[in-house]
BAKOLKE-562053 format. One record per residue (C-alpha): x, y, z negated. Coordinates in nm, 4 decimals. Example, Ala and Ser with C-alpha at 12.3 -4.5 7.8 and 13.67 -1.06 7.14 Angstrom:
BEGIN
> u v w
> 1.2300 -0.4500 -0.7800
> 1.3670 -0.1060 -0.7140
// end
This chain:
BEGIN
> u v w
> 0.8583 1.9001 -1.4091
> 1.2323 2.0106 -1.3075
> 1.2593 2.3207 -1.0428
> 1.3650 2.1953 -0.7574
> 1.7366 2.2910 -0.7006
> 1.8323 2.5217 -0.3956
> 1.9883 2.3155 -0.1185
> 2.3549 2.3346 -0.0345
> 2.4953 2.4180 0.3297
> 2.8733 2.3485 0.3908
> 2.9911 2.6903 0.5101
> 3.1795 2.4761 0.7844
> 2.9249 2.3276 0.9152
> 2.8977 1.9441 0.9474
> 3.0800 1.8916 1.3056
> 3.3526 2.1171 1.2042
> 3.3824 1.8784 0.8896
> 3.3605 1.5674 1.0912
> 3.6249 1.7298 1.3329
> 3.8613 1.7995 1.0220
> 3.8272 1.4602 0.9170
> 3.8403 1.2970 1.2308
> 3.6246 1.0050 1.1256
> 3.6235 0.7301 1.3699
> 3.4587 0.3773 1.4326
> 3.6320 0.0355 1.3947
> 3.9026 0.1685 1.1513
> 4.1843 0.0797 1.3416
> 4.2612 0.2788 1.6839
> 4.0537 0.5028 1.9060
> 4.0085 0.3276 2.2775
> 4.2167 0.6166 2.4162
> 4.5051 0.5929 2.2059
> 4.4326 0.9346 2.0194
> 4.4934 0.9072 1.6446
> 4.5328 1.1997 1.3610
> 4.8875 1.2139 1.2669
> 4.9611 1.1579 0.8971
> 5.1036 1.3907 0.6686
> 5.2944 1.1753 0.4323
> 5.3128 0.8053 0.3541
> 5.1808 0.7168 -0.0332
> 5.2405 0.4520 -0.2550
> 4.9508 0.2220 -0.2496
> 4.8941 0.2432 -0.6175
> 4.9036 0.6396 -0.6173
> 4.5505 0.6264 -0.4004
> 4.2281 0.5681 -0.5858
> 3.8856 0.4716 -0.4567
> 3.6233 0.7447 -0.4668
> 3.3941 0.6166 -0.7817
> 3.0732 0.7836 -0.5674
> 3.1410 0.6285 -0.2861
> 2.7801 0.4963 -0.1099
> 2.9116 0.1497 0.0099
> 2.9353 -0.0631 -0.2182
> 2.9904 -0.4034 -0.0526
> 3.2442 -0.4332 0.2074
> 3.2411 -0.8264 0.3926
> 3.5422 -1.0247 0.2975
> 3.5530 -1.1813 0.6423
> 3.5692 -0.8786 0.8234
> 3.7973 -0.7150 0.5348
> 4.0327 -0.9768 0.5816
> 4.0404 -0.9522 0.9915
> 4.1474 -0.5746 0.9556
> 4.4281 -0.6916 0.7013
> 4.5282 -0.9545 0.9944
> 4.5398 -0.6447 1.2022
> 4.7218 -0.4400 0.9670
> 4.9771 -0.6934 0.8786
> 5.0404 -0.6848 1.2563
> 5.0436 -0.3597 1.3431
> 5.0340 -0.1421 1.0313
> 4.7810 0.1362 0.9661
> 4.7685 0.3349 1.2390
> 4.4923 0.5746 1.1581
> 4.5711 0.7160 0.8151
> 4.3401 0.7514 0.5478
> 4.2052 1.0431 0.4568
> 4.2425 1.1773 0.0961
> 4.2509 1.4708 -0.1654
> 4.4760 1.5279 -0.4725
> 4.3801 1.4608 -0.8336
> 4.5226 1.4917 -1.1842
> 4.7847 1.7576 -1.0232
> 4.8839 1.5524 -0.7005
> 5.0076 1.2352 -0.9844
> 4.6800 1.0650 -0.7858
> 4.4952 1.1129 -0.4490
> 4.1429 1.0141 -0.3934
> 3.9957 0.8370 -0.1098
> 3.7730 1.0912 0.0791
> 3.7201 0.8216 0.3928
> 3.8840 0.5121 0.4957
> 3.8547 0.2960 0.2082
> 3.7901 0.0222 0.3726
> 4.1852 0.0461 0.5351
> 4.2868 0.0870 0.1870
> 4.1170 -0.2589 0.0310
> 4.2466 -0.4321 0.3214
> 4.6193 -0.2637 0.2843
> 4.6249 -0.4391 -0.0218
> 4.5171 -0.7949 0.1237
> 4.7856 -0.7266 0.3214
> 5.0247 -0.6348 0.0502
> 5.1122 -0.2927 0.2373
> 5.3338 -0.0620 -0.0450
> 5.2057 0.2210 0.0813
> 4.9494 0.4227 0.3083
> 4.9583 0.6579 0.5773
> 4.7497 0.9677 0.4446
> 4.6304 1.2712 0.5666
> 4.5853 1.5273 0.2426
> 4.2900 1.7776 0.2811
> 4.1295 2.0344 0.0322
> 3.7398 1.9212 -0.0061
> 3.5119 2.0378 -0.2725
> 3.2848 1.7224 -0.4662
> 2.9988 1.8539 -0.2393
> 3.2377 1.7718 0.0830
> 3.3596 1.4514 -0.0481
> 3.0094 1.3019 -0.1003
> 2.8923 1.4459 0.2545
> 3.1975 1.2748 0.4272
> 3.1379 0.9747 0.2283
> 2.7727 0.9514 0.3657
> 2.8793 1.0155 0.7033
> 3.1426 0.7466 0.7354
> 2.8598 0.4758 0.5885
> 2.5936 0.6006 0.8090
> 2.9076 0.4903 1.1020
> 2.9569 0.1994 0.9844
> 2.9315 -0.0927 1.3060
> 2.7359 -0.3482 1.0876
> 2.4872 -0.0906 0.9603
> 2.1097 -0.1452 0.8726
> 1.8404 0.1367 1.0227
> 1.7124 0.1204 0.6598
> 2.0571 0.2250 0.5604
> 2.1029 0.4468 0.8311
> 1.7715 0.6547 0.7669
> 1.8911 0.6871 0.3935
> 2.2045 0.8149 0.5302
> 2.0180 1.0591 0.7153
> 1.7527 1.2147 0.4428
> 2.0637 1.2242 0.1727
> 2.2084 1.4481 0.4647
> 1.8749 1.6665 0.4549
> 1.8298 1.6959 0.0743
> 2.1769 1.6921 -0.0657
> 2.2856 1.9280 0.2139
> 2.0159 2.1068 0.3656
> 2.0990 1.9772 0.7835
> 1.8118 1.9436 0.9922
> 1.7752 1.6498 1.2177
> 1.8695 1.8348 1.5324
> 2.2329 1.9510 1.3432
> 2.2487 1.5864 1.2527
> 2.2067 1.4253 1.5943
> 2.4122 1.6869 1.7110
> 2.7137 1.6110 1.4824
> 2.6467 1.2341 1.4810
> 2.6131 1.1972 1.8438
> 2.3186 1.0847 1.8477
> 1.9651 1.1740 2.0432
> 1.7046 1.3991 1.8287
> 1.4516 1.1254 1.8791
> 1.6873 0.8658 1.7433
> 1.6990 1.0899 1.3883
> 1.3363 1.1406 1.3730
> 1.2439 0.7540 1.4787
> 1.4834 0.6409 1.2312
> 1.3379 0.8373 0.9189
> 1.0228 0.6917 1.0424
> 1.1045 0.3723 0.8795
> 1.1190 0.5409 0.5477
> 0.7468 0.5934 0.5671
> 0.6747 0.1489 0.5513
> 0.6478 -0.0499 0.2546
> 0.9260 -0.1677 0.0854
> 0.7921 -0.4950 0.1267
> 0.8717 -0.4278 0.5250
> 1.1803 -0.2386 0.4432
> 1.3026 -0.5804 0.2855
> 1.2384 -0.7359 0.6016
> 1.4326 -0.5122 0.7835
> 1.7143 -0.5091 0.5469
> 1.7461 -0.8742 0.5598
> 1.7199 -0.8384 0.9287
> 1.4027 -1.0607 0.9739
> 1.2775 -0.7512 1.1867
> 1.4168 -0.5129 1.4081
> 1.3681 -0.1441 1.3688
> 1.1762 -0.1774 1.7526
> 0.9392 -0.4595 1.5632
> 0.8806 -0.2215 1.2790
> 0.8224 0.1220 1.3869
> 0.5396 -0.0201 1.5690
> 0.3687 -0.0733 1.2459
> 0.4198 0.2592 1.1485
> 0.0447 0.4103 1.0761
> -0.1103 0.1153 1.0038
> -0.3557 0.0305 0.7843
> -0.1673 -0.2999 0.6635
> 0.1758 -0.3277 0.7654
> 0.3141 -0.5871 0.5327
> 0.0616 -0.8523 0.6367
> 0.0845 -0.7423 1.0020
> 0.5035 -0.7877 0.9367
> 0.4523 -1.0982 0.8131
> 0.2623 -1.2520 1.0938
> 0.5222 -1.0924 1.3277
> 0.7835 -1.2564 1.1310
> 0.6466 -1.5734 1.1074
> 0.5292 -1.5772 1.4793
> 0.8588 -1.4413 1.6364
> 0.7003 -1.1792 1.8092
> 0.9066 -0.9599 2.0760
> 0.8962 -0.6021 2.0352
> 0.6220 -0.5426 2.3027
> 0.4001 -0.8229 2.1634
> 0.3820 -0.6598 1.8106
> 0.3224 -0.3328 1.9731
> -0.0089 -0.4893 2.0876
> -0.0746 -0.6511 1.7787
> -0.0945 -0.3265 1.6203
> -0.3206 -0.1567 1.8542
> -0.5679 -0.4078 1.8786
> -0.5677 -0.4453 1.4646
> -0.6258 -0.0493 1.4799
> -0.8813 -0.0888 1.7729
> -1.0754 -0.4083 1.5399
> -1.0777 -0.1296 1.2727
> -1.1966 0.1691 1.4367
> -1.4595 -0.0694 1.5556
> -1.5547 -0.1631 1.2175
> -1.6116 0.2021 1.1319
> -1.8340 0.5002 1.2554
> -1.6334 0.6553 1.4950
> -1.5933 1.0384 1.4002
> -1.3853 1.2501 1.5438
> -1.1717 1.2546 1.8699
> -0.8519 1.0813 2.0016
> -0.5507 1.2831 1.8800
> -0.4071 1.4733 2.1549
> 0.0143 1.4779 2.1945
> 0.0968 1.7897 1.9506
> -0.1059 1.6724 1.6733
> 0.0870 1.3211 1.6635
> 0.4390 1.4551 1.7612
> 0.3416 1.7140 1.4438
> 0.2817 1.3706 1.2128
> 0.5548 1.2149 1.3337
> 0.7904 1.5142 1.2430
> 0.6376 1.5720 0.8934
> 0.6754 1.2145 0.8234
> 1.0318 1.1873 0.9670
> 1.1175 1.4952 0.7245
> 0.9068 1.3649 0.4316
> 0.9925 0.9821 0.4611
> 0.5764 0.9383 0.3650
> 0.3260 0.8413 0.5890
> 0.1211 1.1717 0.7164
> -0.2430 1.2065 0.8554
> -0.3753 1.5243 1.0483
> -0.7175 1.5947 1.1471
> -0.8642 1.8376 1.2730
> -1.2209 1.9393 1.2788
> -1.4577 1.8543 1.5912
> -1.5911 2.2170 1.4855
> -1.3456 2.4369 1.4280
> -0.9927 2.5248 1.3628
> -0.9533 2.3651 0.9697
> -0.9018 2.0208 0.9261
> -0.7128 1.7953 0.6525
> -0.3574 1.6448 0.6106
> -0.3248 1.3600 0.3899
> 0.0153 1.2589 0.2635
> 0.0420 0.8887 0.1458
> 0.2946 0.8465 -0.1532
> 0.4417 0.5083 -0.2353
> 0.5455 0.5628 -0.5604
> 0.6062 0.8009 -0.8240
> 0.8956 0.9264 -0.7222
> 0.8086 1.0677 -0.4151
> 0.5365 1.2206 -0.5721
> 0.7262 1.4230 -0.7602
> 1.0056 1.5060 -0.4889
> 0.6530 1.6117 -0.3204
> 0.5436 1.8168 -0.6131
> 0.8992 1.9702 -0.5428
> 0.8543 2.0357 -0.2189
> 0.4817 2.1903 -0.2593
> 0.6149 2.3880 -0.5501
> 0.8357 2.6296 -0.3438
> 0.5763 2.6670 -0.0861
> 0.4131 3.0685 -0.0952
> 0.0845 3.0230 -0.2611
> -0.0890 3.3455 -0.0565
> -0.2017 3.1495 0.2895
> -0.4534 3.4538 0.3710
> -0.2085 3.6592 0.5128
// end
């Protein structure tokens, strides 16, 4: 099995790289009118797409509204690029989707700003402009957030932090990572919500319990109490043996899972201070990025 390679930190840090880049929603314009001035103006056949780019599909209807906008008021938040071959090419580090509709509109060339990233920067920004994307998935947006974690070594709080976004929002998200991908289909295809799904997180059978969500149309709230009384039938069914879980132990769970993207079981025993933590694989890959992960850990746990 491979060693598991070191993770890499961006000596700037990920909100001064988001400042440098000034990434924004929608494309277009900020609300308040402030834009990033461009540094030069490039011919359109001069600017490449980044071949590692994340997205991959980009909707013609909505590509094709932004090159209505374009064609009537031009670009006004330039792309963001780097030079290749010698500055003969420049490569899209974010805003390709301004570029493919520049062309639609048969623009000759593109505002740009021009900015000295390493291939380890590139990818990063190229995450974090998909993970911003208006008409993205949570199943997209938690796989934004763990190649953040392993390719780059953030932790949830530096991600909300730089994203904007709440701590709990991070760690609910990953959450999802943790279902089927049977449910994750579901979610994908928007047939449920991330609300309708992370309350079948930790349960015994959550693609059947989807499924009857799905097919009943079941709010939020309603599946909520579909999955506690399924878990209540089933503790019934067995021997009860050990306590109710009190508040650390779950919020513990729901961390190690968030950080894992695998389901995770603690208990302790009624007796004393040991207890067991089971981690629930879904396939053989995560074994072995859990194999990884165990493999760095010290070995000495008497001291």
């Amino acid at each position: 099995m491979e060693k598991k390679q070191e993770r890499k930190g961006l000596g700037r840090g990920l909100s001064a790289l988001m400042a440098d880049v000034n990434l924004i929603k929608g494309d277009v314009h900020e609300q308040d009118g402030r834009v990033a001035q461009a540094d030069t103006m490039l011919p359109i056949e001069r600017v490449l797409p980044n071949p590692n780019q994340p997205r991959r599909d980009f909707d013609p209807a909505l590509l094709e509204e932004l090159a209505a906008s374009i064609r009537a008021k031009g670009i006004i938040q330039p792309l963001v690029v780097r030079a290749m071959s010698g500055g003969r090419t420049y490569q899209i580090v974010a805003g390709e989707r301004r570029w493919r509709a520049a062309q639609m509109a048969q623009l000759h060339s593109v505002p740009v700003v021009v900015r000295d990233f390493s291939d380890e920067e590139v990818l990063e920004i190229a995450i974090i402009e998909n993970i911003q994307r208006a008409d993205l998935n949570a199943v997209e947006e938690a796989l934004g957030f763990r190649q953040l974690m392993d390719n780059f070594g953030h932790t949830q709080e530096k991600l909300a932090e730089a994203l904007s976004k709440s701590r709990s929002h991070v760690a609910n998200t990953m959450r999802l990572l943790s279902l089927p991908d049977d449910v994750l289909s579901m979610i994908r295809s928007g047939k449920l919500t991330a609300g309708h799904a992370r309350a079948l997180i930790g349960s015994a059978d959550p693609i059947n319990l989807a499924l009857k969500v799905v097919g009943a149309g079941l709010s939020v709230r309603d599946t909520e109490k579909l999955a506690r009384t399924v878990a209540n039938s089933s503790g019934r069914q067995r021997k009860p043996s050990r306590p109710e879980k009190d508040a650390d132990t779950r919020a513990i769970e729901s961390d190690i899972s968030a950080n894992l993207g695998m389901m995770i079981n603690i208990d302790h025993d009624p007796s004393g201070e040991g207890g067991s933590l089971r981690i629930r694989y879904k396939d053989l890959d995560q074994l072995d990025m859990l194999c990884q992960v165990l493999s760095v850990v010290p070995r000495d746990f008497t001291k």
